[in-house]
C-alpha positions as CSV (number, residue, x, y, z in Angstrom):
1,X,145.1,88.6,-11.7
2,X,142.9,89.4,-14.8
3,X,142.6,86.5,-17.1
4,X,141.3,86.2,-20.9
5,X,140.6,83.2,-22.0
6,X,142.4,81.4,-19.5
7,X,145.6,83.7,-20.2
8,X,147.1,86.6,-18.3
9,X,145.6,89.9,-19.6
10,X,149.4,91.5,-20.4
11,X,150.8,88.0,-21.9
12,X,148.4,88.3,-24.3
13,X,149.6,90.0,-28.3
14,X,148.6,93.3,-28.6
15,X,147.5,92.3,-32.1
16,X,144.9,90.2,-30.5
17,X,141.1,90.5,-30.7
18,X,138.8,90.6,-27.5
19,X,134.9,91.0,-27.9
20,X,133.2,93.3,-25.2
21,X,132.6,90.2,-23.2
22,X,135.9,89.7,-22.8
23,X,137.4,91.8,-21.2
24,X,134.5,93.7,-19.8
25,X,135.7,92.5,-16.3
26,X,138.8,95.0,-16.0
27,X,136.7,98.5,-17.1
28,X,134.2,99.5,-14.5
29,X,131.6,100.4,-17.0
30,X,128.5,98.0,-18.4
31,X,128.1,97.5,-21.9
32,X,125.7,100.6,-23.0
33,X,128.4,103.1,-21.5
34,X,131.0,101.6,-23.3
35,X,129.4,101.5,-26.4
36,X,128.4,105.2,-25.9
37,X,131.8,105.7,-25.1
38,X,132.6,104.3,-28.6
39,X,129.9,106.6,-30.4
40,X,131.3,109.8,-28.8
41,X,135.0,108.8,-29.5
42,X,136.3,108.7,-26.2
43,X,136.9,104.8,-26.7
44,X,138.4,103.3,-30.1
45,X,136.2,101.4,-32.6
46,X,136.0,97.8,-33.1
47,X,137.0,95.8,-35.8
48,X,134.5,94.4,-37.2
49,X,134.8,90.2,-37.9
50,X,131.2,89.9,-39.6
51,X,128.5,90.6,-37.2
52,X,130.8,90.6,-34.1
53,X,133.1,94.0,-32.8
54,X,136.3,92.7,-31.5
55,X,138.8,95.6,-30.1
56,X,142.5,94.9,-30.3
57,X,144.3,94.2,-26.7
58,X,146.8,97.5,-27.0
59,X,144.1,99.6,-27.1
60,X,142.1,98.9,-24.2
61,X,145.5,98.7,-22.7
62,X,146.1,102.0,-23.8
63,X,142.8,103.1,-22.0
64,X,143.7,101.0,-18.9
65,X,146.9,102.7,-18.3
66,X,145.5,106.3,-19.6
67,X,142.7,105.8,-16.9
68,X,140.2,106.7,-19.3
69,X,137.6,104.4,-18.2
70,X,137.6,104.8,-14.8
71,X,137.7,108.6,-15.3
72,X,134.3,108.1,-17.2
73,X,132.8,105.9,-14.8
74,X,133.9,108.9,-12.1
75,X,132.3,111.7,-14.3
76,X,128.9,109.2,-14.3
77,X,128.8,108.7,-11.0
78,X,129.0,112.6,-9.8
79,X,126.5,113.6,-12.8
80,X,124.0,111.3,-11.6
């Protein structure tokens, strides 16, 4: 069971805010391919709280169910 801040990833709001580090542990991609994934548009931008990003829950579980990550990490693996 994935687990955010001592909470079940789907009991959490989809309103809520996660930084990278957060939920990092259910995309299989490190933190420079996500970010690139973020410059091309492939993943959503952050919201911005000061000098932190923070990405709201119902869209990384939009990309979770869409399989985008995974897809990406695929692509990655076969180009290298």
């Amino acid at each position: 069971m994935n687990e955010v801040r001592g909470v079940r990833f789907s009991d959490l709001p989809d309103e809520a805010l996660l930084r990278f580090s957060e939920f990092e542990n259910l995309i299989p991609l490190g933190k420079s391919a996500w970010w690139s994934g973020v410059a091309e548009g492939t993943f959503p931008a952050p919201v911005k709280l000061g000098r932190t990003s923070a990405w709201r829950v119902r869209d990384i579980r939009r990309l979770l169910n869409e399989g985008t990550p995974q897809k990406l990490a695929d692509k990655r693996r076969r180009a290298s």
